[in-house]
OpenMM code with the backbone's topology and positions (N, CA, C; nanometers):
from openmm import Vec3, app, unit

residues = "UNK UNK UNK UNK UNK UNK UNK UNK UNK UNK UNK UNK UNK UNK UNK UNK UNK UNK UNK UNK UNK UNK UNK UNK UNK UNK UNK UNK UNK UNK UNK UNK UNK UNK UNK UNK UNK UNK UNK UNK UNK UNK UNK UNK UNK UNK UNK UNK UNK UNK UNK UNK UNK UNK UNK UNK UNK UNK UNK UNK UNK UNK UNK UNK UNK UNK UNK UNK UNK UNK UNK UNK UNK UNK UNK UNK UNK UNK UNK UNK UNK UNK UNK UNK UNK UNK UNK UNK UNK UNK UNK UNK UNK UNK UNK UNK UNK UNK UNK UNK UNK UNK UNK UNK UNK UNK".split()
positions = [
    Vec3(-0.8025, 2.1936, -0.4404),
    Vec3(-0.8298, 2.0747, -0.5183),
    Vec3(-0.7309, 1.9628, -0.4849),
    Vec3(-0.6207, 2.0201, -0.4588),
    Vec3(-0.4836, 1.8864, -0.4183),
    Vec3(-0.5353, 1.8354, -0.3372),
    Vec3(-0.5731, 1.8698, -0.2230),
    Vec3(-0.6372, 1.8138, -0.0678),
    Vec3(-0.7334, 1.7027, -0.0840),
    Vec3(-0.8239, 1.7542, -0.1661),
    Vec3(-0.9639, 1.6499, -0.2130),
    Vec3(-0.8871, 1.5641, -0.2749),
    Vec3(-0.8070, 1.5352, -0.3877),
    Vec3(-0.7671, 1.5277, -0.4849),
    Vec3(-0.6901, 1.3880, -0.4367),
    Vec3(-0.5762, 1.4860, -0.3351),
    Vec3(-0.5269, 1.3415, -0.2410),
    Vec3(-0.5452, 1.2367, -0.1488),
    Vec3(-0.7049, 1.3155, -0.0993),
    Vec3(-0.7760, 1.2510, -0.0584),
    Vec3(-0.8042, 1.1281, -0.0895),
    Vec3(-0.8859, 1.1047, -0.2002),
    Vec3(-0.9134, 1.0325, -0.2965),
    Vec3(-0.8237, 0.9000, -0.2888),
    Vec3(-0.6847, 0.9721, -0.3355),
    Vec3(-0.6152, 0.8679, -0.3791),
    Vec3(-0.5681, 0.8116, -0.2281),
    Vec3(-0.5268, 0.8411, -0.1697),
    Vec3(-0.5336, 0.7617, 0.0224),
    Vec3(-0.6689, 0.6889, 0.0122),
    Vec3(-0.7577, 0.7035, 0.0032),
    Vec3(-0.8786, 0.6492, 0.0225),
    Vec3(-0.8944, 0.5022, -0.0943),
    Vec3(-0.8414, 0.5348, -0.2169),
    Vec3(-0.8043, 0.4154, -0.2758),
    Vec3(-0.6795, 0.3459, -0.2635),
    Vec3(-0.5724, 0.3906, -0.2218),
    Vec3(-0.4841, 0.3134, -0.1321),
    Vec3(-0.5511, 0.1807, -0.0845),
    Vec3(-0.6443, 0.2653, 0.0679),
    Vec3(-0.6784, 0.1722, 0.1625),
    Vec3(-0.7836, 0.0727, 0.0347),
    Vec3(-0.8647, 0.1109, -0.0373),
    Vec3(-0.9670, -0.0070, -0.0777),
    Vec3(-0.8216, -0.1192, -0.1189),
    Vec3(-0.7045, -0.1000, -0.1405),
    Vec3(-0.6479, -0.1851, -0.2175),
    Vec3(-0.6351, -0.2845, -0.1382),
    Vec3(-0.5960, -0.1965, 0.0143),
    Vec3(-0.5079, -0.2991, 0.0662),
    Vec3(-0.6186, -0.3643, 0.1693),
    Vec3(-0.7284, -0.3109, 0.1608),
    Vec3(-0.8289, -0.4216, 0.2518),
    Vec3(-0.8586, -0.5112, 0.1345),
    Vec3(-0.8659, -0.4770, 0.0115),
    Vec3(-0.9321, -0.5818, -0.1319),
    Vec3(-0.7383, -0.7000, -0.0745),
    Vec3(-0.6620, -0.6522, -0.0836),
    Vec3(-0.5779, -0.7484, -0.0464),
    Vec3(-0.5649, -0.8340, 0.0918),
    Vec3(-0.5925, -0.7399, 0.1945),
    Vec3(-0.6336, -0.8426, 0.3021),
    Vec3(-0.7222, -0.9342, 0.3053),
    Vec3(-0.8637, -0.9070, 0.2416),
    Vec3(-0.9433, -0.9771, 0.2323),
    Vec3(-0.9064, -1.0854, 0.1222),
    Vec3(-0.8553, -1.1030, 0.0161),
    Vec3(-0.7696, -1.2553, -0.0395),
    Vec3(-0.8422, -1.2091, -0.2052),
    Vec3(-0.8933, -1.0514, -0.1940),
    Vec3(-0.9625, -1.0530, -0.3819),
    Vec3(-0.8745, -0.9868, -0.4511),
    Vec3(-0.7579, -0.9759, -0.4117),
    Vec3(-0.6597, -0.8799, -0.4986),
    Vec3(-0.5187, -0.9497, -0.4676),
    Vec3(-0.4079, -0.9569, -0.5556),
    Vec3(-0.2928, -1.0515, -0.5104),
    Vec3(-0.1857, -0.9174, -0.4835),
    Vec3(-0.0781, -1.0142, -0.4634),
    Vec3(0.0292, -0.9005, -0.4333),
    Vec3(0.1020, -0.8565, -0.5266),
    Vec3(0.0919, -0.9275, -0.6919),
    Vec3(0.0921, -0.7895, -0.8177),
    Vec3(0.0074, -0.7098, -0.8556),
    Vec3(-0.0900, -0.7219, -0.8435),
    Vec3(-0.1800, -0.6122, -0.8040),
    Vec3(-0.1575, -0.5302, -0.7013),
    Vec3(-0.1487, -0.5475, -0.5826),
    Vec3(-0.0997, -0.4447, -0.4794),
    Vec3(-0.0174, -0.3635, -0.4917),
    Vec3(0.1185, -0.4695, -0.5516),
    Vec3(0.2345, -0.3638, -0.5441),
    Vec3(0.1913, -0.2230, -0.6462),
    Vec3(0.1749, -0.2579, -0.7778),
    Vec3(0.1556, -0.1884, -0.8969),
    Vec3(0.0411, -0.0832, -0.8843),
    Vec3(-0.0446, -0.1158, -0.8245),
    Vec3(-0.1706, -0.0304, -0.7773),
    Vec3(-0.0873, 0.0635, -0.6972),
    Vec3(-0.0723, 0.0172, -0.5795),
    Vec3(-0.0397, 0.1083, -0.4760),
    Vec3(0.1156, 0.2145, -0.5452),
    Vec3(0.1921, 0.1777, -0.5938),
    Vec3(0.3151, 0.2293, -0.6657),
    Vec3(0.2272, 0.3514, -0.7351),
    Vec3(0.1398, 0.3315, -0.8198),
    Vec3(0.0688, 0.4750, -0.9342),
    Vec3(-0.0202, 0.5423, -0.8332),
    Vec3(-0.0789, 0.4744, -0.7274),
    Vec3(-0.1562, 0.5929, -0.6101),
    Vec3(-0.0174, 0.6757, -0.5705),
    Vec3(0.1010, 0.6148, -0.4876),
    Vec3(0.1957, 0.6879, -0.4608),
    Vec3(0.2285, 0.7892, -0.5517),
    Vec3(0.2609, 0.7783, -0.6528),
    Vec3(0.2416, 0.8825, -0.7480),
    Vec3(0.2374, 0.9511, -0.7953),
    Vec3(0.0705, 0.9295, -0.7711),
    Vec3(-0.0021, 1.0218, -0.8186),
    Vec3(-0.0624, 1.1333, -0.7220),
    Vec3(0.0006, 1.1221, -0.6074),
    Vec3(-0.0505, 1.2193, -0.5241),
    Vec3(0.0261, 1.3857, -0.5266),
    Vec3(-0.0284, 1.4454, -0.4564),
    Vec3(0.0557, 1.5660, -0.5223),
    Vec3(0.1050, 1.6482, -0.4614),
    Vec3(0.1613, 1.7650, -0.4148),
    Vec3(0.2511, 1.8147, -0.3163),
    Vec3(0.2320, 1.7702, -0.1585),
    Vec3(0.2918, 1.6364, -0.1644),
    Vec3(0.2601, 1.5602, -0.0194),
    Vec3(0.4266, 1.5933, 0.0306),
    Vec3(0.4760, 1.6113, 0.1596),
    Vec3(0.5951, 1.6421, 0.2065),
    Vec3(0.6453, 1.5489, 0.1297),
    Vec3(0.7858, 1.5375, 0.1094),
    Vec3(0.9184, 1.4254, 0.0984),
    Vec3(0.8900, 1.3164, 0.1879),
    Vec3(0.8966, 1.3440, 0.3393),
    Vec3(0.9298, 1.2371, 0.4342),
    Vec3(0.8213, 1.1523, 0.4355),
    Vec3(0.7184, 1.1805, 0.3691),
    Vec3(0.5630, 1.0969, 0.3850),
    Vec3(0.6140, 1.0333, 0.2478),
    Vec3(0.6328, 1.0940, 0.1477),
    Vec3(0.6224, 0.9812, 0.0137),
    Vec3(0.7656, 0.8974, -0.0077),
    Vec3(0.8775, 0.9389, 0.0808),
    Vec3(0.9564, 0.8607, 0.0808),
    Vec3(0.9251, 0.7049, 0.1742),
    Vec3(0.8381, 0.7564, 0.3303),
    Vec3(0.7419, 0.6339, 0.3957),
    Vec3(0.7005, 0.5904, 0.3264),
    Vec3(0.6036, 0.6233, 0.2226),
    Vec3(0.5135, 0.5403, 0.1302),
    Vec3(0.5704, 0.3949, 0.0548),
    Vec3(0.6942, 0.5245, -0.0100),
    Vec3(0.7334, 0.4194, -0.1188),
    Vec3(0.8239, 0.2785, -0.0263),
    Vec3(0.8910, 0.3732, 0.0948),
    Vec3(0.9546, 0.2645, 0.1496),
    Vec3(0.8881, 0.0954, 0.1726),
    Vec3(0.7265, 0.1269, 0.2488),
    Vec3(0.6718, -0.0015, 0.2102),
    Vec3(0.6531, -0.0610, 0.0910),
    Vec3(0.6015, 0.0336, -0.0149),
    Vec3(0.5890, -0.0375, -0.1329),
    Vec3(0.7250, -0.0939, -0.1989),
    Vec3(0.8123, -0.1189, -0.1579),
    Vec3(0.9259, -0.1220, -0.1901),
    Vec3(0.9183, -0.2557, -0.1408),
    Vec3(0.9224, -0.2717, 0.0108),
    Vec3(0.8686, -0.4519, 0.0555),
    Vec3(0.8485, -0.5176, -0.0332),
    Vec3(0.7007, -0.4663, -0.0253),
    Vec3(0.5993, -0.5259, -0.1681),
    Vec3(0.6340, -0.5766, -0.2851),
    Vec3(0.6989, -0.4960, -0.3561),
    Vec3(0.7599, -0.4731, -0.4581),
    Vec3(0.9321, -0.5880, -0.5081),
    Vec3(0.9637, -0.5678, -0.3634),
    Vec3(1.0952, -0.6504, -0.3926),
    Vec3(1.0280, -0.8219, -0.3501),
    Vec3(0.9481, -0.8672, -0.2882),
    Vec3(0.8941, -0.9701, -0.2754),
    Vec3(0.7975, -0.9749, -0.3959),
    Vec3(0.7405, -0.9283, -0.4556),
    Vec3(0.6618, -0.9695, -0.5805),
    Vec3(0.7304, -0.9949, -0.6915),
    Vec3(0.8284, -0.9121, -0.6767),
    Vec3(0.9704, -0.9232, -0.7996),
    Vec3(1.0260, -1.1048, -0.7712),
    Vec3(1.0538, -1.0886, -0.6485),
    Vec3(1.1439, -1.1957, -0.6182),
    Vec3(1.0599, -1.3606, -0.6559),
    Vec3(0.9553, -1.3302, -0.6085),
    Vec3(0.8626, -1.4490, -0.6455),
    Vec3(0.8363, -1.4765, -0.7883),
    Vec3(0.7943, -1.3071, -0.9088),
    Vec3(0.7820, -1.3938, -1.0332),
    Vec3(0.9530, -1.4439, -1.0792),
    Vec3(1.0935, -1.3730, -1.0298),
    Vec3(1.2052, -1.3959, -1.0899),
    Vec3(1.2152, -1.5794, -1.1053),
    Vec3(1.1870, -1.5859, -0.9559),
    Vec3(1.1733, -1.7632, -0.9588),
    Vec3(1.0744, -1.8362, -0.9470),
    Vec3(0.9783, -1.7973, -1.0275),
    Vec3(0.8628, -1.8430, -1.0755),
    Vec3(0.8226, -1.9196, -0.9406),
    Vec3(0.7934, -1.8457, -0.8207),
    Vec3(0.7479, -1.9294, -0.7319),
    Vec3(0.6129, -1.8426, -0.6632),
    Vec3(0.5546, -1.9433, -0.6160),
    Vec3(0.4256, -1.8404, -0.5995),
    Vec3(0.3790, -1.8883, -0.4564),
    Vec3(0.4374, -1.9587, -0.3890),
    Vec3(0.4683, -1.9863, -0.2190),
    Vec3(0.5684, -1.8799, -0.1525),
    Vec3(0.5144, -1.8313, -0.1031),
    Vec3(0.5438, -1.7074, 0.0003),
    Vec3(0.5916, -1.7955, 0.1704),
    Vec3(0.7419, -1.7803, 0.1689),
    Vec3(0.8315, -1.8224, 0.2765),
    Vec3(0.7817, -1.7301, 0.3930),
    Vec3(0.7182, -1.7849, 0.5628),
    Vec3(0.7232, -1.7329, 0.6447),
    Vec3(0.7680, -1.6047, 0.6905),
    Vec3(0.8971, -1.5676, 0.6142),
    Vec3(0.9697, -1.4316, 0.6523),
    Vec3(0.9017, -1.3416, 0.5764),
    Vec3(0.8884, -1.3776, 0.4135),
    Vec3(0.7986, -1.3048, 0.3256),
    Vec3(0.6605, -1.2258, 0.3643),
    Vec3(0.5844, -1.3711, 0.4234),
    Vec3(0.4805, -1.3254, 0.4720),
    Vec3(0.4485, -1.2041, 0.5769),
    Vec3(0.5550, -1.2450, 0.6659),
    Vec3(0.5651, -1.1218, 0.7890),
    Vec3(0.5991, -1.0126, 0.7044),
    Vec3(0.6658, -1.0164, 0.6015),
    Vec3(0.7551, -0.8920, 0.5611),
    Vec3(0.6458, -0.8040, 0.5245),
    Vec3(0.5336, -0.8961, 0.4523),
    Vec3(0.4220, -0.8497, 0.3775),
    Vec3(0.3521, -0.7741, 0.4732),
    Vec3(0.3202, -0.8514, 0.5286),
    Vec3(0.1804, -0.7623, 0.6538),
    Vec3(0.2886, -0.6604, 0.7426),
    Vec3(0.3735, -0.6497, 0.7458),
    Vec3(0.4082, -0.5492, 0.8223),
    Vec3(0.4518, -0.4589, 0.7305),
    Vec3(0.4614, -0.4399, 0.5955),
    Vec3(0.4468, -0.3318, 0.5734),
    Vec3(0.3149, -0.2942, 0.4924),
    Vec3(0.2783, -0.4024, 0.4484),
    Vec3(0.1046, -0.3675, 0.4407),
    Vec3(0.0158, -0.2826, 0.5733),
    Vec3(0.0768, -0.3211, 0.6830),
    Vec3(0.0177, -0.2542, 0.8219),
    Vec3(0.0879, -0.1191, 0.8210),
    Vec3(0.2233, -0.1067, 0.8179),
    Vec3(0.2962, 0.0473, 0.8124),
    Vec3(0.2149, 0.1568, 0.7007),
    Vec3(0.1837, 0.0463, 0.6105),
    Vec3(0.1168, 0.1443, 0.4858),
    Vec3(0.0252, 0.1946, 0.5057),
    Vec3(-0.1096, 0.1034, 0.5615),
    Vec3(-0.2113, 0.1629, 0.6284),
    Vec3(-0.2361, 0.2651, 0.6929),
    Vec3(-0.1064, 0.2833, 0.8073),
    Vec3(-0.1521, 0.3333, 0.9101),
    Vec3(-0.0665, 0.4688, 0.8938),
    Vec3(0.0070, 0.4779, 0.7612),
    Vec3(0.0665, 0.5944, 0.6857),
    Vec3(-0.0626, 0.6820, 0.6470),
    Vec3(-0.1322, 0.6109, 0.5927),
    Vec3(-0.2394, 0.6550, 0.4982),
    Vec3(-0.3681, 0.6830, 0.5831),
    Vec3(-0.3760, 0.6164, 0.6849),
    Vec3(-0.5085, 0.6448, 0.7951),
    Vec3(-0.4484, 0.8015, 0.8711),
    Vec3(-0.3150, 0.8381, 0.8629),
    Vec3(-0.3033, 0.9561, 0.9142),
    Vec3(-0.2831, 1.0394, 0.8060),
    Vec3(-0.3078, 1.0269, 0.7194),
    Vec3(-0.3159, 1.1176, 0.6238),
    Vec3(-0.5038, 1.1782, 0.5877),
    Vec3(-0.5977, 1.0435, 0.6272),
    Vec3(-0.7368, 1.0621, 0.5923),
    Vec3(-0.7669, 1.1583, 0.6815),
    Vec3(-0.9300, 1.2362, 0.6236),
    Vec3(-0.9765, 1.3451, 0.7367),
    Vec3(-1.0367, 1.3025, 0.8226),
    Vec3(-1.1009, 1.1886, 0.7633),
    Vec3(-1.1801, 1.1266, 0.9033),
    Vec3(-1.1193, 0.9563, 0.8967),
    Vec3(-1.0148, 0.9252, 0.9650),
    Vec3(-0.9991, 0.8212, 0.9925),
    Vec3(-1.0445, 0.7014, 1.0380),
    Vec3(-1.1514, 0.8004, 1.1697),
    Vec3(-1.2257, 0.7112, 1.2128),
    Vec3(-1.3306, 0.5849, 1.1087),
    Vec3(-1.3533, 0.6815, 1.0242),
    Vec3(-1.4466, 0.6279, 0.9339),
    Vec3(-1.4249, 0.5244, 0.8591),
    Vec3(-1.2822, 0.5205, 0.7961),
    Vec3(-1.1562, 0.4218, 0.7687),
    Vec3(-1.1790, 0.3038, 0.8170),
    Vec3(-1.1475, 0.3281, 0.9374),
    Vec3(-1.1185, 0.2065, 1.0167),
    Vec3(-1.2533, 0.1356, 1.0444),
    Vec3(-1.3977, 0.1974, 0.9901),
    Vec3(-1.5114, 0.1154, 1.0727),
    Vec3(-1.5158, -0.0298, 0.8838),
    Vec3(-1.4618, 0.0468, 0.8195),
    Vec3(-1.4667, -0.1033, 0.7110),
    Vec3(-1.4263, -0.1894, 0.7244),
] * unit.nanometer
topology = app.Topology()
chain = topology.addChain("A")
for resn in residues:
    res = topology.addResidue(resn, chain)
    for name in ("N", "CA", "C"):
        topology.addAtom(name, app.Element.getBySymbol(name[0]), res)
């Protein structure tokens, strides 16, 4: 049941972060979403959910940083910071799916 189980939640991972690539989900939503999938997954090694959280941590410290100073313009460095670990996250989670391929045709 863990297997299916974690399945699942990788598989809603990715809807998050294509609903965020695509511009229908923001990046407090992302972070916070993706933080309770991490989670909630369940005897996944250490070194994978410590990867996980490490991106969401990006995420997380740039979403922080933006509401602290009420700013909602995302600085060039931010941005990169974003998609590259939005991309690390992905491609954490595409090797975790059973059929990846399938992943990637959305």
């Amino acid at each position: 049941m863990s297997d299916d189980y974690n399945q699942r939640q990788y598989w809603l991972i990715l809807e998050r972060i294509k609903a965020y690539q695509a511009n229908t989900l923001g990046l407090h939503a992302l972070s916070g979403s993706i933080r309770g999938l991490i989670s909630a997954l369940e005897g996944v090694p250490d070194s994978l959910r410590d990867a996980l959280v490490s991106e969401w941590g990006v995420l997380h410290d740039i979403n922080a940083g933006m509401i602290d100073s009420n700013n909602n313009i995302l600085s060039d460095e931010c941005a990169w910071r974003i998609t590259k670990a939005v991309t690390q996250l992905k491609d954490l989670v595409l090797r975790q799916i059973d059929d990846p391929a399938e992943a990637k045709r959305d």
